[in-house]
N, C-alpha and C positions, 0 to 999 in steps of 0.2 A: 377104724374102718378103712379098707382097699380104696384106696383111688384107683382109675380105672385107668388102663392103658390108653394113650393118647394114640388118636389115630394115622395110619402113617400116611404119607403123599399118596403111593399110588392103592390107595385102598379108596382115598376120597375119589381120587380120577375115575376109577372105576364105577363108583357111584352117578357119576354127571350123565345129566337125557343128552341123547347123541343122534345123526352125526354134531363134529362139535368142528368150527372153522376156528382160524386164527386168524384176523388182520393182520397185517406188517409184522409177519412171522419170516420176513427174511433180514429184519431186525434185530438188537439186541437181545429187548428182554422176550420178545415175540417168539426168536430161534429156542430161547430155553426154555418158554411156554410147550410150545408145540413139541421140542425134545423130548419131553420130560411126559407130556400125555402120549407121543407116539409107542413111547417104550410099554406102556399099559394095555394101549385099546388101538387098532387100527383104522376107527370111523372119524379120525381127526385128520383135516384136510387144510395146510398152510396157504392162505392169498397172500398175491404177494403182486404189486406195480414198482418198486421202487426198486429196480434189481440193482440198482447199484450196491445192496448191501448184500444180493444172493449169492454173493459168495460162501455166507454160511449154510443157506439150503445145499449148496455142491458140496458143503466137504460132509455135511450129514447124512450125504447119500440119500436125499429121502426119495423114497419111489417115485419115478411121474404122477400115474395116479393120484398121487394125494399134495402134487403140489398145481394151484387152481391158478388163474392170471384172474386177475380183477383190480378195475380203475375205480375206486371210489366216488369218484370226482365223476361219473356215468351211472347214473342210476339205472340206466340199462343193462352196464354191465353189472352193478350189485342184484338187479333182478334174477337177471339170466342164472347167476351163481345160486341163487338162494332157490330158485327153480329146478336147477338139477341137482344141488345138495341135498334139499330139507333140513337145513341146521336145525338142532334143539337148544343147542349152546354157543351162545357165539362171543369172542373174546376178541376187539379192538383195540390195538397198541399202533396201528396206523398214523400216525404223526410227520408234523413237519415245521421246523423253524427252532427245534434243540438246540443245537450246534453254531456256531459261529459261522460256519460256513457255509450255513443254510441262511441263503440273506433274500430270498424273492419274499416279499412281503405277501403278495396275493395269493401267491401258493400255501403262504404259512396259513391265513382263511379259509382257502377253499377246501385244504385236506384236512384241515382239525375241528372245522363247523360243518360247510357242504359238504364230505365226506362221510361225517355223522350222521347228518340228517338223512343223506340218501341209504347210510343201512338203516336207522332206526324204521325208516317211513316203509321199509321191505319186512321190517318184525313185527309179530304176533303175540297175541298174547301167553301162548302158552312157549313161547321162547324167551330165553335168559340171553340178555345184553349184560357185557359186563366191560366196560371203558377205564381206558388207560389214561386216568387224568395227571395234574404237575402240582406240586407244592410250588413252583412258581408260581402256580394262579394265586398264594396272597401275598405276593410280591414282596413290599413294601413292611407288610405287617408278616414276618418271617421268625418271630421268635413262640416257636411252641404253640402256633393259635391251634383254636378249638376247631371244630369244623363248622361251627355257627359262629364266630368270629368276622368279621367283615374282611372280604381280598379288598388288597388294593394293587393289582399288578400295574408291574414295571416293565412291560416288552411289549412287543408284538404278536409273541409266543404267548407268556402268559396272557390273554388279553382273549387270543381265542379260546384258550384251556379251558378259561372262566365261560366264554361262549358255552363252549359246547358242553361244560355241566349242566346249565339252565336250561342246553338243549335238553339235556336226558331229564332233567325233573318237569318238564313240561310235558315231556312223552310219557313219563312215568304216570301225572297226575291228569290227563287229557286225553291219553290212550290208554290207559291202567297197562303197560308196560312193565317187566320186571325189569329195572335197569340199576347199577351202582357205577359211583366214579371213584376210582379209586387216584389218591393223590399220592402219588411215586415219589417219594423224596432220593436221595443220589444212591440207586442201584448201582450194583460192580459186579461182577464176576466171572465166569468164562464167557466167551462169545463177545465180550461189549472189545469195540473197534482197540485197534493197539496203539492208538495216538491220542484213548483218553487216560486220564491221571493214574486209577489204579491200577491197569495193567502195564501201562510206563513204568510207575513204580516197583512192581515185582518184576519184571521182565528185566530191569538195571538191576534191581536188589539182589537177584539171583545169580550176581555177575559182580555183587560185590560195589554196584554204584548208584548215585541217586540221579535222578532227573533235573531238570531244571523246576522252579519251584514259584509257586506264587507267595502272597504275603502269609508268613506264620497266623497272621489271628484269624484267616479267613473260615469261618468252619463249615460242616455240612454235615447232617444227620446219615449215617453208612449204613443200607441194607445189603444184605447177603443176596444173590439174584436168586436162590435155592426157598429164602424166606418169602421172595418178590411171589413166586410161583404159585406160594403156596396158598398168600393170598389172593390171586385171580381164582382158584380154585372154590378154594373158600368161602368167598364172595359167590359164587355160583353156585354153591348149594346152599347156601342160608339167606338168599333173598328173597324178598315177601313182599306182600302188600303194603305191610305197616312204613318197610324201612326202603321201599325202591324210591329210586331219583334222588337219596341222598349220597351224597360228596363220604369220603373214609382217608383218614392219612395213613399211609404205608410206613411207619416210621419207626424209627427202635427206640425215639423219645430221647435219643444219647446226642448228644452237641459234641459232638468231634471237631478240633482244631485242626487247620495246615500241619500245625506244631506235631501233635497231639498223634495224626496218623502216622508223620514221618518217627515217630519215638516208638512211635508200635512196629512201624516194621522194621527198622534197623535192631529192636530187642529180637523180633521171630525170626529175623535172618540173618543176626548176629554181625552188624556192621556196625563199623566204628571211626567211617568215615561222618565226615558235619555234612550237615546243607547248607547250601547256598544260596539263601531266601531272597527273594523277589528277584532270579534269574528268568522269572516268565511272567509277563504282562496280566493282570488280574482281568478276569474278564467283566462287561458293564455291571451283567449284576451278580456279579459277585458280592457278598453279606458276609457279617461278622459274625450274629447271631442264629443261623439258617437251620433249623431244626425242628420237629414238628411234636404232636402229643397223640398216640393211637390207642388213647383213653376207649372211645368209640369203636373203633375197628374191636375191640379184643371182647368189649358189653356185647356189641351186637354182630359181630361177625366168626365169632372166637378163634380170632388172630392174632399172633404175637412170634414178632421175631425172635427166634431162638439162637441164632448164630453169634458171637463175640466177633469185636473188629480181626481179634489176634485171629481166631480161627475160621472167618471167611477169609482173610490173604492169605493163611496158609494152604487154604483149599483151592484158591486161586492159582499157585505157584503150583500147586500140585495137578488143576487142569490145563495150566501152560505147557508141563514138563509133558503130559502123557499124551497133548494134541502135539506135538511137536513143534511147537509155539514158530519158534526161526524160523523155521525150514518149510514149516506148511499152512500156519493160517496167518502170519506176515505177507509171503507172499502171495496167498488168495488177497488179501486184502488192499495190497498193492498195487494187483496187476490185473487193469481192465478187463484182458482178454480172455480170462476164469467165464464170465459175462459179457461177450461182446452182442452188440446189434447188431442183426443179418436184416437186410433191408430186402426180400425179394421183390422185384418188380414184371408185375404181369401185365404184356400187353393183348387187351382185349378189342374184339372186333366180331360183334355177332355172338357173343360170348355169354350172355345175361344169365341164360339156367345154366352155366356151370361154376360163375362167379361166389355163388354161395356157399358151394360145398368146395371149391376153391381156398377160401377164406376158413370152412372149420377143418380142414385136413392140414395146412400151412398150421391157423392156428396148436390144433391138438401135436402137429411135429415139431413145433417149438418149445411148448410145456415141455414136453419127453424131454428133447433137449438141455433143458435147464437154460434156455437163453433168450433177450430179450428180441423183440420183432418190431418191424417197422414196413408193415406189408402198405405198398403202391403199386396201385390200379389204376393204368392208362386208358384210357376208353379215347379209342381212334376214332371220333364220330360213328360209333358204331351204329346202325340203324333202328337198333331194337331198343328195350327199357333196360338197358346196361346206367344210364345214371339214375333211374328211379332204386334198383337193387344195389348200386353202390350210398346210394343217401343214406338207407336201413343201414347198412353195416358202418357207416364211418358215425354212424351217430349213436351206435353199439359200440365202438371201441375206437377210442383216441387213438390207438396206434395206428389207423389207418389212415392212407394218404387218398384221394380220388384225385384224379387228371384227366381235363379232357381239354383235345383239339379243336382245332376249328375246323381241318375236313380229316380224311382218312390219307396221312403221311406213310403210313405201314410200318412194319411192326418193329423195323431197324434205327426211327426215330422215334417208335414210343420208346421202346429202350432207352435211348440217347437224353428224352425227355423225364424218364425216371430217374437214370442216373445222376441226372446233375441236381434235380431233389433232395435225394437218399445222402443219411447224413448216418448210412451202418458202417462196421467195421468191414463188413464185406458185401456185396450185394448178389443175387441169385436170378438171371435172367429165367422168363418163363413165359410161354403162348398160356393163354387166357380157357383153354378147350382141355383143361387138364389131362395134355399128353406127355406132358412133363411130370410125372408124379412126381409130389409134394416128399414121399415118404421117401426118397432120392435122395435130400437134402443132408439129414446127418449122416454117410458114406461122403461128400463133400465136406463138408463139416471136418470131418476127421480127419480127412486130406489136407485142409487149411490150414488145421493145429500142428499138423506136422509140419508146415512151412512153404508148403505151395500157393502159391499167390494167385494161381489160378486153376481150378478142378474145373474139367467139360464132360456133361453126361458121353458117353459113347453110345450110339445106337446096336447093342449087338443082333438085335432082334425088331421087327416093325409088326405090329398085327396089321396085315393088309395083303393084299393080294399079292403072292409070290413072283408075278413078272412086274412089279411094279417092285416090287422090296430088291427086287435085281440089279433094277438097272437104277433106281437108289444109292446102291453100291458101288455099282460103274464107275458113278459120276462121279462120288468122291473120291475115287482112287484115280482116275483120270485128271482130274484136279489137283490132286496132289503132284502125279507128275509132272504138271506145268507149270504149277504155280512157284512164283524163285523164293516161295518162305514155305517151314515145314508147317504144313497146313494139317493134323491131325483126321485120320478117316473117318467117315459115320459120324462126327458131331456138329451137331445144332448149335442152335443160341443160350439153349440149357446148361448154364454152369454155374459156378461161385468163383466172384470175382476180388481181388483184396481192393479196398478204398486205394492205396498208392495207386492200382493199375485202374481202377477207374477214372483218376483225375487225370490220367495220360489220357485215353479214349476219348473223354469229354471235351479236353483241351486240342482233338487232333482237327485241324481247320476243314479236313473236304468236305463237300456236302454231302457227296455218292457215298453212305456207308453200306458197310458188309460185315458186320460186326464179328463173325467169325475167324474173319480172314484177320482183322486186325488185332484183335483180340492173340494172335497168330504173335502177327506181326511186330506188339508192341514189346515182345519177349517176356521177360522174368519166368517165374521156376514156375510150369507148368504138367499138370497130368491129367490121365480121365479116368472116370469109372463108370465100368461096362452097368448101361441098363438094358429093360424091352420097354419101347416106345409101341403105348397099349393105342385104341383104336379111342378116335374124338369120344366123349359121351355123350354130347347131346348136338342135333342138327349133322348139317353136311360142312365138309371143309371147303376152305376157302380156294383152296389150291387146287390148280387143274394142269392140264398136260402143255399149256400156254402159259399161265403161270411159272410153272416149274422151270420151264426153258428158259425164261427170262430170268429166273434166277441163275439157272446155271452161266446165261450173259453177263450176266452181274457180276457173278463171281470170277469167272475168266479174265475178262478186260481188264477187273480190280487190282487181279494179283498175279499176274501172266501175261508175257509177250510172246507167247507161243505161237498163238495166231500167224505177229509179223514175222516170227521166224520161221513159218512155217511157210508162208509167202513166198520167202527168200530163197528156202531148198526148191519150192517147186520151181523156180524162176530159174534154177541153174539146171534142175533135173528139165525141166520142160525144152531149154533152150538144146540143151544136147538131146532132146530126143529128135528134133527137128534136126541138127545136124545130119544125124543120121539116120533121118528119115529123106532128108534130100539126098544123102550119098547114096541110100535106097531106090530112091527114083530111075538116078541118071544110072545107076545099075541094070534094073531092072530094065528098063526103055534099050540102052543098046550093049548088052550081054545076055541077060538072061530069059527076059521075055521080051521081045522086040515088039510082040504085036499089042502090048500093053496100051490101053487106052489114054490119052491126057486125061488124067481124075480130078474129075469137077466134084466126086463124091468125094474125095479124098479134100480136096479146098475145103467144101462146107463143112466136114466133121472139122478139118483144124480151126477153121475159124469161129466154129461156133464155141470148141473146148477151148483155147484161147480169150475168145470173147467171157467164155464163164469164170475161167481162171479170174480175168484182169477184172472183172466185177464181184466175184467173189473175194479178191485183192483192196479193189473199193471199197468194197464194204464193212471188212475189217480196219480197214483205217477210220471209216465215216463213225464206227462204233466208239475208237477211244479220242478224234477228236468231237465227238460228243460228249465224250466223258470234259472234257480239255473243256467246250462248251457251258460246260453245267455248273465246275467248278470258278468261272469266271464270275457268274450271274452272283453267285454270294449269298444267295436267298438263304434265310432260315431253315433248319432243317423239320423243323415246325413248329406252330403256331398254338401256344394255349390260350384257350378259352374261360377259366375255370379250373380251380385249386380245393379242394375238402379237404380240411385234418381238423378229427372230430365233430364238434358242432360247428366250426368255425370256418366260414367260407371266402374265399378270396376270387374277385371277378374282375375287377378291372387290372390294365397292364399295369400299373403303379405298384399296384396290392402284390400283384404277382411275381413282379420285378422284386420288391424289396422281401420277398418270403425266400426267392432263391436265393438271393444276396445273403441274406442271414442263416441261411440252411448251407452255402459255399462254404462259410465262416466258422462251422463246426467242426 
């Protein structure tokens, strides 16, 4: 009798109820999860908070669209997600506390249990959970246990793994939940980081050399990441009533030595150099015996690794060669700025109904982006419910920062006040009245990767009334020509700033800022790109024909002696016009018109033009030592009242003081 053809990967994918998420698919095994379903079906959508590792969503190109921002650890924001998705399938590989260098102990809890709990507490009955459990959860007892065998974990990592099993079998048997945990024994293969063992190992082997090495007898059970895959799949279509909320080990059942792997790949890559065993420190829980039994997986889930150690690193070596391993995902992997933080900071004043949709056009042009965000929101004591609609959003997404003052300093020290906050690789100044479009930002963006340290929107265009968009222009160009620094025409405070020229701005001592002019002034490589600055959306501007003047005073005095030198020409032009306007006189009186009256009209025009001159003269002095004035006094450039990132609030000066300190620090 025929046995039947075993069915292939993407014929199961294709099978799975959908759409279908991925947790911390900008992760190892998560990237080749989500890979490997994208390639099948396009209703699969990677979350992803931990972008330190989304360097592999960039180099998979995966569409915006399908890549989602969600903080686990926000149950608001697992709602929000699960409310515009409608997952059917949902696969969490989300973790934290693996690695060695993952050492925050409360974070290892809050993302591998609270994290849990807040998607489980978001699923239904008729959706499929399927969790990324550890063969570290039985620590201690590590040799081949059963999955009814007792853990005894040895970490802090393991410790909650085991949590968050009990979590899903409690969900399973309490919410009739379809949930499995699957227990990942030591996965490899493309995509996992390049400073773990085996792709250390081929990436030297394929060069002829071996790594440095921990102790020969240490072992570990090796799956293929292709076999990993296959059973998260698997597990999502074969779970039921009978078998959800139980634990599966992922495991080929094979106890591979240090020894034992290094003899297998110097055979497939034909090296005939030795190791040099115990050149790298064993890590705490490292085992001798470390290997598991997937007795159970293969009865009830019909799963069973197929791949041999030889011919997963050979397939290994072969996805290093063909991703361009050196040249292109070393250094994605290497280099922050693949993924930097852009910290925009909006200052808000009357601003309340555009704050929101503020927040989802920023957010949604970050996703597109592929980069992480760190949006702050200064609320200048604005008058309206601007802190009741920042509480909603900061408590929907950690990544938001709320600020507020203690009166309205305006909108050159809420800046001032954001920036010294903001802890992005570059920050993105913005009024609060979304006249700065959001969707601006990757055109700057682009600019900054190219190496400019500073991009300023240009205004090429204003929607507003044509003798006002006029003399708009006047004034920058007028300004330009006075001012003794090249001061760029038409641009605002709308730009993207790099972190080095922020900490000059922040660290400049005057209090009178103008942040454009110095921003100017502080130099480095600088450019703009031309936008249309669209009309307020919501309410009336703040700005009026009094206002505005005072700005253009602002800006004058800050970055121009034009005024005093203009003082100076009329004081020598004025003096010789009196010259000879007296040689005029005594002309006039006895040559040319004799009967010429003594001009008492002619006194009061000079002395009242005179008199205006020499007070018009006053006055331009009185304005910059006012400046001279202001600058003495040392005051604060402003005052916070009040600090929100996330749930977590800070109110008094102490709290505030020491959150800046530590946000300096980064």
């Amino acid at each position: 009798m025929n046995q039947s053809a075993p069915i292939l990967l993407p014929e199961k994918i294709a099978r799975l109820q959908g759409p279908i998420v991925v947790f911390g698919a900008s992760g190892f095994i998560g990237a080749n999860l989500f890979e490997q379903l994208f390639r099948v079906r396009k209703d699969v959508f990677a979350l992803t908070h931990d972008a330190t590792k989304a360097w592999r969503l960039k180099l998979l190109d995966v569409p915006a669209e399908n890549i989602v921002h969600c903080d686990i650890l926000s149950n608001t924001s697992v709602q929000d997600v699960f409310g515009k998705i409608k997952p059917k399938t949902i696969f969490n590989l989300a973790a934290y506390g693996a690695y060695s260098k993952q050492k925050n102990v409360g974070l290892t809890y809050e993302t591998n249990v609270l994290g849990t709990v807040n998607i489980l507490e978001n699923c239904s009955t008729d959706m499929v959970y399927i969790h990324a459990g550890s063969s570290s959860e039985y620590g201690f007892n590590c040799t081949a246990p059963k999955e009814t065998d007792p853990v005894e974990p040895n970490s802090h990592y393991a410790v909650s793994k085991v949590s968050a099993a009990y979590t899903l079998d409690y969900y399973a048997k309490v919410h009739n939940l379809n949930t499995l945990n699957l227990r990942l024994y030591s996965i490899y293969g493309g995509w996992e980081e390049p400073d773990r063992l085996i792709p250390r190992l081929i990436e030297e082997a394929r060069q002829s050399k071996l790594p440095p090495l921990v102790s020969p007898d240490i072992s570990r059970d090796f799956v293929y990441v292709d076999d990993c895959v296959d059973a998260f799949v698997q597990a999502a279509l074969r779970v039921n009533k009978a078998i959800s909320g139980r634990s599966y080990n992922i495991a080929t059942g094979q106890k591979t030595t240090m020894r034992e792997l290094v003899d297998e790949a110097r055979q497939t890559f034909g090296l005939k150099l030795e190791p040099v065993w115990g050149s790298m420190n064993n890590r705490n829980w490292d085992l001798a015996d470390w290997y598991g039994d997937p007795t159970a997986a293969e009865a009830d889930l019909g799963w069973k690794a197929s791949t041999t150690l030889s011919d997963g690193l050979r397939q290994t070596a072969d996805w290093q060669i063909s991703h361009d391993y050196e040249s292109r995902v070393i250094p994605a992997f290497n280099t922050p700025t693949l993924n930097p933080v852009i910290s925009p900071i909006i200052a808000c004043y009357k601003d309340a109904q555009a704050i929101p949709f503020m927040y989802e056009r920023l957010v949604k042009t970050f996703n597109e982006m592929k980069v992480r965000y760190e949006i702050i929101f200064v609320n200048d004591n604005s008058p309206d419910n601007t802190d009741e609609v920042l509480d909603v959003i900061c408590a929907k997404d950690p990544n938001v920062i709320a600020i507020k003052h203690s009166r309205n300093f305006g909108s050159q020290s809420a800046f001032l006040s954001g920036m010294e906050i903001a802890t992005g690789d570059s920050v993105v100044l913005m009024d609060g009245d979304l006249q700065d479009p959001p969707e601006v930002i990757p055109k700057f963006y682009e600019k900054w990767q190219q190496g400019f340290d500073v991009v300023y929107g240009v205004r090429v265009q204003r929607e507003m009334a044509p003798h006002v968009h006029f003399f708009y222009k006047q004034f920058y160009r007028l300004f330009r020509k006075t001012a003794y620094i090249n001061i760029p025409v038409d641009a605002g405070d709308f730009s993207m700033i790099d972190r080095k020229v922020v900490r000059e701005l922040v660290n400049l001592p005057e209090t009178e800022q103008f942040l454009r002019g110095l921003r100017a002034w502080v130099g480095f490589k600088q450019t703009g790109v031309d936008y249309v600055r669209p009309e307020r959306m919501f309410g009336v501007s703040t700005n009026n024909w009094t206002k505005n003047i005072w700005w253009a005073k602002k800006a004058i005095f800050s970055f121009s002696f034009a005024p005093l030198e203009l003082m100076t020409y009329a004081g020598f032009v004025l003096t010789g016009l009196s010259v000879l306007g007296i040689l005029w006189q005594i002309l006039a009186k006895f040559v040319f018109f004799p009967e010429t009256p003594a001009g008492i009209s002619t006194v009061i025009i000079l002395v009242m033009f005179f008199g205006g001159i020499n007070l018009l003269g006053i006055s331009f002095l009185g304005e910059y030592i006012s400046k001279i004035f202001e600058e003495t006094k040392k005051r604060p450039k402003f005052i916070r009242t009040m600090v929100r990132k996330g749930q977590r609030v800070y109110k008094t000066a102490a709290e505030i003081s020491t959150l800046v300190e530590q946000r300096k620090s980064k």
